[in-house]
C-alpha positions as CSV (number, residue, x, y, z in Angstrom):
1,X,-21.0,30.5,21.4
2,X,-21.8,28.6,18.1
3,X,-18.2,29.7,17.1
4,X,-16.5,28.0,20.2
5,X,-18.8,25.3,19.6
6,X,-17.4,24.5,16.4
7,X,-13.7,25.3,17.3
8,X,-14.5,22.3,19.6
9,X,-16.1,20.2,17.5
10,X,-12.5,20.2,15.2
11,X,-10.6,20.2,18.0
12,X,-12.2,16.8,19.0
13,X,-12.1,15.4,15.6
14,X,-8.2,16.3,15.1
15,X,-8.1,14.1,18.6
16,X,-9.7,11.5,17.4
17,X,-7.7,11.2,14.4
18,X,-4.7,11.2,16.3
19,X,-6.1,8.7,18.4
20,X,-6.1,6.6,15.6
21,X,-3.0,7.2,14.2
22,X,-1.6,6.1,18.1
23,X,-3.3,2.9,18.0
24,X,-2.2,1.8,14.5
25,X,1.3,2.8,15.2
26,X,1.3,0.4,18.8
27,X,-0.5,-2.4,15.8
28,X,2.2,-2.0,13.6
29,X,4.8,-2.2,15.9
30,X,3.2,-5.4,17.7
31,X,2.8,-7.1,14.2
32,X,6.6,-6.5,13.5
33,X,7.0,-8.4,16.6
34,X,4.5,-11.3,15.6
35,X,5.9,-11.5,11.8
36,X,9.6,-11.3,13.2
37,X,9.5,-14.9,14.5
38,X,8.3,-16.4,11.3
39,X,10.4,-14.2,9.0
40,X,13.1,-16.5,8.3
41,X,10.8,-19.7,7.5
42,X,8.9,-17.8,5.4
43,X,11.8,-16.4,3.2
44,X,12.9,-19.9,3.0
45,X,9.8,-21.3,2.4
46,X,9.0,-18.8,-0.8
47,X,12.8,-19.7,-2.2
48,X,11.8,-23.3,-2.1
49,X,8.3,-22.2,-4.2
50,X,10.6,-20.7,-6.9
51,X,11.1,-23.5,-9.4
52,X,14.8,-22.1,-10.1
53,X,17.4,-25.4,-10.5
54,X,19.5,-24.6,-7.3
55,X,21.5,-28.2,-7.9
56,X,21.3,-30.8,-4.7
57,X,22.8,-29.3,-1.9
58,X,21.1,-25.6,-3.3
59,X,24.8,-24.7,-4.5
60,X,23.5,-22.5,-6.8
61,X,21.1,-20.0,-4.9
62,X,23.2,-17.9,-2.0
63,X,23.2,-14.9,-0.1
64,X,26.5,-13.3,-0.9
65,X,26.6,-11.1,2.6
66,X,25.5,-11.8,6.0
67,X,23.8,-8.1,6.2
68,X,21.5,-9.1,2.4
69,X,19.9,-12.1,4.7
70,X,19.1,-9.3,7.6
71,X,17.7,-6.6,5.1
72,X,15.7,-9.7,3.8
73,X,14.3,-10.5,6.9
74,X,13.5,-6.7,7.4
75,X,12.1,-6.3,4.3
76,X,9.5,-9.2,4.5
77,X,8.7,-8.2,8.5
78,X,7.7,-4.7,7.6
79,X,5.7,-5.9,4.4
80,X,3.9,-8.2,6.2
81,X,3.2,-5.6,8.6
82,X,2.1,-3.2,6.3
83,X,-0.2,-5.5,5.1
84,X,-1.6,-7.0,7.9
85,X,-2.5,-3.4,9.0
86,X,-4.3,-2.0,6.3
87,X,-7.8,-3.9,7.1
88,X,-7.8,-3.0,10.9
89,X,-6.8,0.6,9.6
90,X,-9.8,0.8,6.9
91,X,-12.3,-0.4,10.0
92,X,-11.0,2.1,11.9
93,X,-11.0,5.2,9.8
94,X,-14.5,3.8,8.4
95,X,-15.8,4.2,12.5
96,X,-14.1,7.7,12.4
97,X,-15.5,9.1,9.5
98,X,-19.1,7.5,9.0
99,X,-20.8,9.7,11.1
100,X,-19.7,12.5,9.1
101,X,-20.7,11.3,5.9
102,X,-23.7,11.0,4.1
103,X,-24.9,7.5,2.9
104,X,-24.0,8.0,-0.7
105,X,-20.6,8.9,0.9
106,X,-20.3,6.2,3.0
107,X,-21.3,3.4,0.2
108,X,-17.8,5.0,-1.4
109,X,-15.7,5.0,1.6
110,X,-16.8,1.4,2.1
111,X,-15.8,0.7,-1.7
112,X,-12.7,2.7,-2.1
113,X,-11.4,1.3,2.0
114,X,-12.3,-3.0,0.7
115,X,-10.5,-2.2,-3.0
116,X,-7.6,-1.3,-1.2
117,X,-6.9,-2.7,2.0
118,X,-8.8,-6.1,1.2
119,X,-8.2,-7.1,-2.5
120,X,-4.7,-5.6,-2.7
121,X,-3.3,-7.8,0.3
122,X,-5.0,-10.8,-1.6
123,X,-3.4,-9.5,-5.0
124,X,0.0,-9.1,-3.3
125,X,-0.6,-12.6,-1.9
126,X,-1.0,-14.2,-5.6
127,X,2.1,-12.5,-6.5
128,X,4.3,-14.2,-4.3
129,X,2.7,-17.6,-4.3
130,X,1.3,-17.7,-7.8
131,X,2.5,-14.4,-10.1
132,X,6.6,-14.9,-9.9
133,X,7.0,-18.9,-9.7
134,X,4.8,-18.6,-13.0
135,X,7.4,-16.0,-14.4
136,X,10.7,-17.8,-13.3
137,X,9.1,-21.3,-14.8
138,X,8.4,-19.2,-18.3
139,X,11.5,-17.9,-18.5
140,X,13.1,-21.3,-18.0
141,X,10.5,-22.7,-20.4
142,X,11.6,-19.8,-23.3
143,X,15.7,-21.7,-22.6
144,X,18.2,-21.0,-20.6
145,X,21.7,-20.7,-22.3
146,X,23.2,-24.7,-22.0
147,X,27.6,-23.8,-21.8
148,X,27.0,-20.8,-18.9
149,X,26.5,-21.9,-14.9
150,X,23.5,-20.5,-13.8
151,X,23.7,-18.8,-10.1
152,X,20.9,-17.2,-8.1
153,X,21.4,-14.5,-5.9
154,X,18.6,-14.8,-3.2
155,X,18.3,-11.5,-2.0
156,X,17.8,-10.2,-5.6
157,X,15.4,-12.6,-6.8
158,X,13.4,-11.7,-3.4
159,X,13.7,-7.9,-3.7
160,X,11.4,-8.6,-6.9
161,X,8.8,-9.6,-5.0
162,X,9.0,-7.1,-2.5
163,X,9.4,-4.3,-5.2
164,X,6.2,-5.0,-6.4
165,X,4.8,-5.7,-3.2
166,X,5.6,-1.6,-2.0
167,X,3.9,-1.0,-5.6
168,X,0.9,-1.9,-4.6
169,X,1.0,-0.8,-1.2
170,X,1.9,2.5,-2.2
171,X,-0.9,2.4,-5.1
172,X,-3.5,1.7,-2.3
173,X,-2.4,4.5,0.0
174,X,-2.7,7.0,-2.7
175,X,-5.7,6.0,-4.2
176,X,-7.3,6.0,-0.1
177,X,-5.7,9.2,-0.1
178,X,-7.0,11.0,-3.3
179,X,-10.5,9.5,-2.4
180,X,-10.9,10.7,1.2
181,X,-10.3,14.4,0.0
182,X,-12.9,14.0,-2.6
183,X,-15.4,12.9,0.1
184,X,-14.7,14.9,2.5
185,X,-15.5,17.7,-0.1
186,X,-11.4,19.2,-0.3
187,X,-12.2,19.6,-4.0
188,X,-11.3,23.0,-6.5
189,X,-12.4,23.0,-10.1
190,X,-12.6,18.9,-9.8
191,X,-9.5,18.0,-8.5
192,X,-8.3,17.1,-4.7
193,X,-6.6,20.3,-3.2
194,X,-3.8,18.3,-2.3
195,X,-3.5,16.8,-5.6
196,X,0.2,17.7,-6.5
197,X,1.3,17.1,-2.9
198,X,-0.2,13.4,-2.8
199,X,1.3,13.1,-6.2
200,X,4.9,14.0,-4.9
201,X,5.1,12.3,-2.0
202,X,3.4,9.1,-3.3
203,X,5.9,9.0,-6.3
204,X,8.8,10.5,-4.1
205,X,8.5,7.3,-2.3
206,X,8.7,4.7,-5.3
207,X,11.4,6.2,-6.3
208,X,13.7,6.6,-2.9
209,X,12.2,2.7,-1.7
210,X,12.1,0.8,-4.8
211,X,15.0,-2.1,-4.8
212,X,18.0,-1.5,-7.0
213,X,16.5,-4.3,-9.3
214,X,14.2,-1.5,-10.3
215,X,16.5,1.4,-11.5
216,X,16.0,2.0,-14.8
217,X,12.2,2.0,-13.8
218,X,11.5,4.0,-11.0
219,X,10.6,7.2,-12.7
220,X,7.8,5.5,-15.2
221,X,6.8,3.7,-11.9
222,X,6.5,6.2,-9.9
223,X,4.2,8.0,-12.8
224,X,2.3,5.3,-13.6
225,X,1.3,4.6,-10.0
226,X,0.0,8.2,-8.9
227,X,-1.8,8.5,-12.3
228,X,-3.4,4.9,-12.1
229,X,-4.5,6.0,-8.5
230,X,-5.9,9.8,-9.1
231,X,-8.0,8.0,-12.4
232,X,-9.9,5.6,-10.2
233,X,-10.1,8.2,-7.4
234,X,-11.9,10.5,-10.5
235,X,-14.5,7.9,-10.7
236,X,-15.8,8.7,-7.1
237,X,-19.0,11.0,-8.0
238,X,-20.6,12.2,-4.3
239,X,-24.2,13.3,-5.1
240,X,-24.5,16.2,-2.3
241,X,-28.1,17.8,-2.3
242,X,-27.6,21.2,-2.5
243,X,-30.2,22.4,-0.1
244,X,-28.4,21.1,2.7
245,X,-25.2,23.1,1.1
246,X,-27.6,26.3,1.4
247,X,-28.5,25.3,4.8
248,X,-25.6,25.1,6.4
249,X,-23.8,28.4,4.5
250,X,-26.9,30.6,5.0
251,X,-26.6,29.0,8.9
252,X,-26.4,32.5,10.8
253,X,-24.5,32.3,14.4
């Protein structure tokens, strides 16, 4: 009875987590709608932040193919979206795993879920607003060479931002990731059991998504990312009595 009792008990949790993963989906997809209506005025908007000297008539900034402008529409909907979703997420996998958890487990989940999902949407927000007009007005500042026409190519100067945008996105998934199987105890000798796989797939993903801007790049990205990620997912130190180990391995059916 205890046996079946427990094969329920999973079977409701797998449920529940696909539950979840149902209603972010349905979120996702109704903030691609929402961001979709404001995509083009915010492109144009962030273009305008850029202190780049685009002449009078902005001769000299231009979208060389009517399919760049839709990809950069794309691009910035889906980012948004991403973004927008990772606090709602974080709430909801906090309700799905806190009863789970001890409290020392739960002070981390709370930690690792606000790192990622709140100050990495405020971080990505300074880049765009703050980070890259700072870097285009230092480069202009170091000189600009005086007998060559300068020309902008839109889409590339926005693929910057949104390369380092899917950095960071990626950086928080992983590091989420590499936590949860820590809390939730998937650990051998000290390290996640799905380590490697995380690993791959996080870095497989930088490297087949990152804008052509970035070749050159991808491979040290990718590293550094994942290995940024598992270090501050190390730092998570659960302190588990072990009596209530022995308690529930010398639990007899």
């Amino acid at each position: 009875m205890i046996e079946l009792d427990e094969t329920s008990t999973i079977n409701e949790h797998i449920t529940d987590l696909l539950r979840l993963a149902r209603i972010s989906a349905i979120i996702f997809c109704i903030l691609c709608v929402f961001w979709s209506f404001f995509a083009g005025t915010l492109v144009s908007t962030w273009l305008q932040m850029i202190p780049i000297q685009t002449g009078p008539n902005n001769e000299n900034l231009a979208v060389y193919a009517p399919f760049d402008w839709i990809r950069m529409r794309w691009d910035i909907v889906i980012m948004l979206s991403m973004v927008s979703l990772l606090p709602i997420f974080s709430i909801q996998f906090y309700r799905f795993s806190r009863h789970g958890l001890y409290a020392a487990e739960r002070g981390w989940l709370v930690a690792v879920l606000a790192i990622s999902t709140t100050i990495v949407p405020i971080v990505i927000l300074a880049i765009w607003t703050i980070g890259l007009p700072a870097i285009f007005d230092l480069g202009f500042k170091l000189g600009v060479p005086g007998t060559v026409g300068i020309r902008y190519d839109a889409r590339a100067l926005f693929s910057l931002a949104i390369g380092l945008s899917w950095i960071l996105v990626i950086w928080s998934v992983t590091l989420v990731a590499l936590t949860m199987t820590r809390v939730f105890g998937l650990v051998s000798n000290g390290k996640s059991r799905f380590r490697n796989r995380i690993f791959a797939i996080s870095a497989g993903i930088l490297i087949l998504s990152l804008p052509v801007e970035y070749d050159g790049l991808r491979l040290l990205i990718s590293i550094s990312v994942v290995i940024v990620a598992d270090y501050f997912s190390r730092l998570v130190q659960i302190p588990i009595s072990h009596g209530a180990h022995s308690s529930l391995n010398d639990a007899s059916p």
